[in-house]
Structure formats: structure tokens, C-alpha cells
C-alpha angles and dihedrals in degrees: 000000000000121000102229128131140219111278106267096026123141116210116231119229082244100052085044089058092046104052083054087061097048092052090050083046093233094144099161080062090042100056099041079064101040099048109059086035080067092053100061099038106016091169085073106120098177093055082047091053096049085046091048084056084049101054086039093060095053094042104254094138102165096050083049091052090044089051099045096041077057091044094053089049094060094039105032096170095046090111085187095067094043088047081055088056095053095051091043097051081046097057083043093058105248102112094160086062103047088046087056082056089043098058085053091059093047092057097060093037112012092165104049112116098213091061090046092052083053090045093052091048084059110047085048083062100057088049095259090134097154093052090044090047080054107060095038090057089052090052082045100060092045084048137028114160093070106121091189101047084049087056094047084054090045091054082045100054088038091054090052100049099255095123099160099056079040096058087052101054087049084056092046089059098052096046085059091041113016088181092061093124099188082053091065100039083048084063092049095043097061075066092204087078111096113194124223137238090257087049084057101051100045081055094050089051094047091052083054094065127107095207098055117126121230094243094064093033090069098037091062101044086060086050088050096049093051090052090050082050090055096056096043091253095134106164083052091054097037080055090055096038084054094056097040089050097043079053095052091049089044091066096020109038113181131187107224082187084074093054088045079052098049089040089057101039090055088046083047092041110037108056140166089267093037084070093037097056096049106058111174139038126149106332087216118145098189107095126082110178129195118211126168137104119309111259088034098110099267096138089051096059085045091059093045098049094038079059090077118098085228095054135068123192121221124171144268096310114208091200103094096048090051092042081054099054091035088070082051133234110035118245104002100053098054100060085063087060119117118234085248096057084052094054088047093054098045084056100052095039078055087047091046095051092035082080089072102052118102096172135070081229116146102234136026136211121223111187109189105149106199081054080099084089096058094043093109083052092043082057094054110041089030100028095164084047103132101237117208121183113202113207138182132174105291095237097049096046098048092044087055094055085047101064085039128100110217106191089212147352104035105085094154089069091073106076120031099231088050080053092048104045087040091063099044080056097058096041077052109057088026090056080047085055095048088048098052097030109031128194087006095112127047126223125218112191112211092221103043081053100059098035098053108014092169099062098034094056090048093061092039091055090044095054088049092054089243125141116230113275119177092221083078094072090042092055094145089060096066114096113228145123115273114183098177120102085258094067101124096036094060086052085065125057119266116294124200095203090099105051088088110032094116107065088070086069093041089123091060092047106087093112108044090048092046083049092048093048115167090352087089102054087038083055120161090006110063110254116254 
């Protein structure tokens, strides 16, 4: 967010003090000034707005929207809170909203490059990807020596399938800023890229520097260890993935303990009788979702299923996950819902993610992997959803969120242990599913996949009520925008070179398999 301030405003000592923080990223600092500032004067918009940057580092979305929405109401002019609004209302998945804010802000200032950059991040977000191409291509003209803006339209060209103009406007923005550490990851994340020795070195020379701020740090030793990868130098990748990722914790701490607490609240809640005694919910048979761990294959069943001429893929949809906190606590307060109130929700889950859809299709696919959580909430306000769990070997799968860099929203992947423990959640409440409501999800298995493709798209297809189509087996050749980090290898056909990659970094391994347990040995079945 940008640190501007209404017209006419007059910065206190202390704000001063603590935009200075902020920018240093010293928020404890930031908030011990900001707080009792608000106190004495709490119509300072200026003060809201600084505390609303604050909530939204550390991922507390809903107290950043509160304070800028404040913060819009005393200063209704300030076009730099409500373009905080907008991106805040975008990273929390409501880009209709944030485009309604939008419009507000173009308005007052319809020319101004920062608000088209957030524009264009929208209407990426609500699957627009040609008009967003579009207007980052007109900052780009006005301006080109705008590393960030030339890393947007990277994303942009990537999503879309264009990976060789996207590779050149990463490099363009390294070549502006060769300290631009998510430039770099971004070429490491199309995982097709290999760096060169000179890449490596400008990297290495980057990470050396004092001034470097934590947020490229991280971002190239991800980069790093995907270039040590490369060259089968796993301990020195292992080193570079451990200090991206303590960096990551460091800013974003998680308690693996509150997800062991949900998971067994939903096994204790939503029994065998619970479904049985709430019929009913939206009949809609549009929905198939996809729920499993990130770095399971769930992009590429995606791909496979979105090939057939009755589905169309979407995204990651953040609509289920905030349905399910509007009702309130999860899971205690749903089972108090009317069938009436479940009918309601699965209609307006079916309205939210409407706004993604670009087809007539039958059927959608929303792939939101960490959805395996609200699968007992999926089977009461959407009772006829198709339900597809996709599932890889726990090692390898953990091991993989562990090397990636989500940008949000995945703070378990962070620490091996948090991984670990994550994924036995998940085995667990999924296995409580298969128990109550047997036969109602559908389990791909990574490997089976790749082993016999054939055989395991067929029964996909068959669970999902579709009839065989080839273009199933030829799913990279299907043209489509993929935003997950798998984007490129689900434009190639299935590769088995990655099926085994953990066991090079088995020495490093200890606290994801103490975290795993049982769950390894139990592999693909849950553990009893």
C-alpha cells in the first residue's frame, strides 16, 4: 500500500515515526505508535490507513478492510485508501467488489499508473486476462522502466500460456532491478526455466547484500534452491529452501495445534446421523470440486477434466472457505443451519463463483485445494457437488510445499513438521468422510495416475457422469488459463521424473516423517 496521506493533512512526529517503521517493517514498532495515536485522535485517516497496512502484512484481511472502509468514510476524496480497498478486497477474493471500488477511484484520477496496475491485477482475478494484458502493456509504453509493472505482465503472459514473452518481461525486470527477488522465483517457478551460472551468481551477489529487504531475500533463496535442484545438488538446496521458508514463519507464524482442533471438531460434529438428519440444500449439479494438499496434482485433474467439451475450469475460488465463515464458527455453527439457510448458501456460493465463469458448460471446476476441510459443508448446502480428492505420496508431497513459494494463504508449508502434521489432518478428516458418507468423494492417486492414465481418467470421468472424450488424454493440448504454480507442466504430457524426487533430500527429512507418522506406511489408504 502506498503511504500517502488526505490533501491538507499534517503528519504528526509520531506517524512520522511510524511510516518509517512500517517501511523498515518494524511493525511491532509500528503498532505500539499507531495505537494510542488512535486513541487520541481516532478521526485521523491518515493514522487508520497506516494501521490498515499494518493488519494486511500480517494477513488480518478482514481488520484491513474494517479500517480502510473507515478510513474512506472520514476522507471521501483520499483516492489512495480507497485504492487500498480495492487491493485489499482483491487478495481477499472479492474482485467484483474491489472493481466497484475501482471504478470510484477512476473517476477522481482515471490516468494515474499505479491504479491501472491495480486495475489490471483485478481484472486478472476475475479471469479477464486480454483486457488486463492490455492495460499493462499501456503502462508499459508510457513506462517502461517499471520492474514491478514488468513482473505483473510476466504473471499475466504465464497465466495465459505465453511462457516465452513471459520469461522476457521477468527478465526485463531484472535487468531494471536485478535484486527483484520474486522475478527471479517467477522464473523458477515456471519450473521449465534452468538458470545459468551467471543467474547464479547475480543471485548469490544480491543475497550478499546488507540492504536487502526480507521479502527478496526469500524469494531468491527459493530461486536458489531451485537452481541447486537443478544441478542435483540437493543439501545445498535443502540450505536455501530452510532460510526462505524461516523467513516466511518469521513474518507469517502458524499453529498447526488450531487446524488438529478443527479437524477433530468436524470427525466429533459431522456424523453418520448428522447427514442423515439434514436432507436437502441447493440441487445444483453444477459444481466439481477438487480438495486435497497443494502440490498433489490437483491442476493437473483440473486440466484433464476442463478438456472435456461439458467442463469448464476456473481457479482456485476463495467462495466456499468465506460462505463458510460467514455462517460463523466452523464447524459448530453449521450444523444449526435450516434446510432453508443451506439451500440459501449453496445458491450464493453458485452466484460468487458464477463471476468466474466465462462458458455456458454444464459443469465447473473449482480447485481450491485446502476446500478438503469444508467437505462436510460442500455435502450439506450442495449435497449432488462432485467431490474429487487429489492425493500424492505424503513425502513427496510435503517435500514439494515445502520448496514452493506460495505467495498467501499456505502458511503450513513453511516449517516441515507444520507440512507434516497438515497432511495427516487432512488423511484424517478425509478417511471420516469416507466412513459416514461412503462412496460420496472420489480419490485420484498422483502415482496411479501417472502410471496408468488410461484407466484413471476413465474413472474419473465416470464418477463425474461424463461420457469418455480423447481429449482427456490429450489434456496440454488444451488451451486455457492456469494460475497455479503448475501451470507449464500441465501444458506437456505427464512425466514420471518427479515421482521420486524426495528421497534425494531423505537426510533432511526427520521432522516431516515424525510429523507423518503412520500416515507413510498407511500411503495411499488413511492410517487407522
Amino acid at each position: 500500500m502506498a503511504s500517502q496521506s488526505p490533501v491538507g493533512t499534517h503528519f504528526h512526529p509520531r506517524l512520522i515515526e511510524a511510516a518509517l517503521a512500517l517501511n523498515e517493517n518494524r511493525l511491532d514498532v509500528a503498532e505500539r505508535l499507531l495505537k494510542p495515536h488512535l486513541k487520541e485522535d481516532p478521526f485521523d485517516a491518515a493514522a487508520i490507513r497506516m494501521l490498515a497496512e499494518l493488519a494486511a502484512r500480517i494477513g488480518r484481511w478482514q481488520d484491513a478492510e474494517n479500517l480502510l472502509r473507515r478510513a474512506v468514510e472520514l476522507a471521501p476524496g483520499w483516492t489512495a485508501a480507497r485504492a487500498n480497498l480495492a487491493l485489499v478486497l482483491g487478495r481477499m477474493g472479492r474482485p467484483a467488489e474491489a472493481m466497484d471500488v475501482l471504478n470510484d477511484v477512476f473517476a477522481i484520477e482515471p490516468d494515474d499508473a499505479s491504479h491501472l496496475n491495480l486495475k489490471a491485477a483485478t481484472l486478472g482475478r476475475l479471469g479477464d486476462f486480454d483486457e488486463a494484458i492490455g492495460i499493462y502493456e499501456q503502462v508499459l509504453a508510457r513506462s517502461p522502466g517499471q520492474s514491478k509493472v514488468w513482473l505483473s505482465y510476466g504473471h499475466m503472459l504465464k497465466t495465459v500460456g505465453r511462457q516465452a514473452e513471459g520469461i522476457d518481461a521477468y527478465r526485463k525486470a531484472i535487468a531494471i532491478r536485478p535484486t527483484l527477488g520474486e522475478a527471479w522465483w517467477s522464473l523458477a517457478n515456471l519450473k521449465t526455466v534452468k538458470f545459468s551460472a551467471v543467474d547464479v551468481e547475480v543471485m548469490e551477489q544480491a543475497l550478499l547484500r546488507p540492504d536487502l529487504g526480507d521479502e527478496d531475500r526469500f524469494h531468491l533463496d527459493f530461486a536458489l534452491g531451485k537452481a541447486m535442484h537443478d544441478r542435483g545438488h540437493a543439501d545445498e538446496a535443502f540450505g536455501h529452501y530452510a532460510k526462505a521458508n524461516a523467513l516466511r514463519l518469521k513474518n507469517q507464524p502458524y499453529d498447526g495445534a488450531r487446524m488438529t482442533r478443527t479437524v477433530d471438531r468436524c470427525i466429533d460434529l459431522f456424523t453418520a446421523n448428522a447427514f442423515e438428519e439434514r436432507v436437502g440444500g441447493c440441487d445444483a449439479r453444477d459444481p466439481i470440486f477438487i480438495v486435497g494438499m497443494p502440490r498433489a496434482g490437483s491442476t493437473l485433474v483440473e486440466q484433464i477434466l476442463a478438456s472435456h467439451s461439458q467442463v469448464e475450469g476456473t481457479s482456485e475460488l476463495p467462495d466456499l472457505p468465506a460462505l463458510a465463515r460467514k455462517v460463523g464458527r466452523y464447524p459448530e455453527d453449521v450444523l444449526a443451519l435450516s434446510t432453508e439457510e443451506r439451500r440459501e448458501l449453496g445458491e450464493e456460493y453458485l452466484k460468487r463463483a458464477g463471476v468466474q465463469r466465462r462458458t455456458n458448460q454444464p459443469y465447473f471446476i473449482d480447485k481450491l485445494p485446502n476446500n478438503w476441510l469444508f467437505v462436510p459443508f460442500i455435502q450439506l448446502i450442495l449435497p449432488n457437488a462432485k467431490i474429487i480428492d487429489a492425493r500424492r505420496h505424503p513425502l513427496a508431497c510435503c517435500l514439494s510445499n515445502f520448496r514452493q513459494h506460495f505467495a498467501r494463504g499456505q502458511p503450513f508449508t513453511y516449517d516441515l513438521e507444520d507440512v507434516g502434521r497438515y497432511y495427516a489432518d487432512y488423511v484424517r478428516l478425509m478417511a471420516h468422510v469416507d466412513a459416514v458418507r461412503p462412496g460420496r468423494v472420489h480419490r485420484v492417486i498422483y502415482e496411479r495416475m501417472v502410471e496408468d492414465t488410461e484407466t484413471e481418467v476413465r474413472a474419473l470421468l465416470d464418477y463425474c457422469g461424463l461420457d469418455f472424450e480423447p481429449a482427456c488424454l490429450e489434456f496440454y493440448k488444451t488451451d486455457r488459463a492456469v494460475r497455479t504454480a503448475s501451470s507449464e507442466q500441465v501444458r506437456q504430457p505427464i512425466y514420471r521424473d518427479a515421482t521420486d524426487e524426495w528421497r534425494a533430500y531423505e537426510p533432511h527429512l526427520g521432522p516431516l516423517k515424525r510429523a507423518l507418522g503412520p500416515v507413510i506406511e498407511a500411503y495411499p489408504e488413511a492410517a487407522t
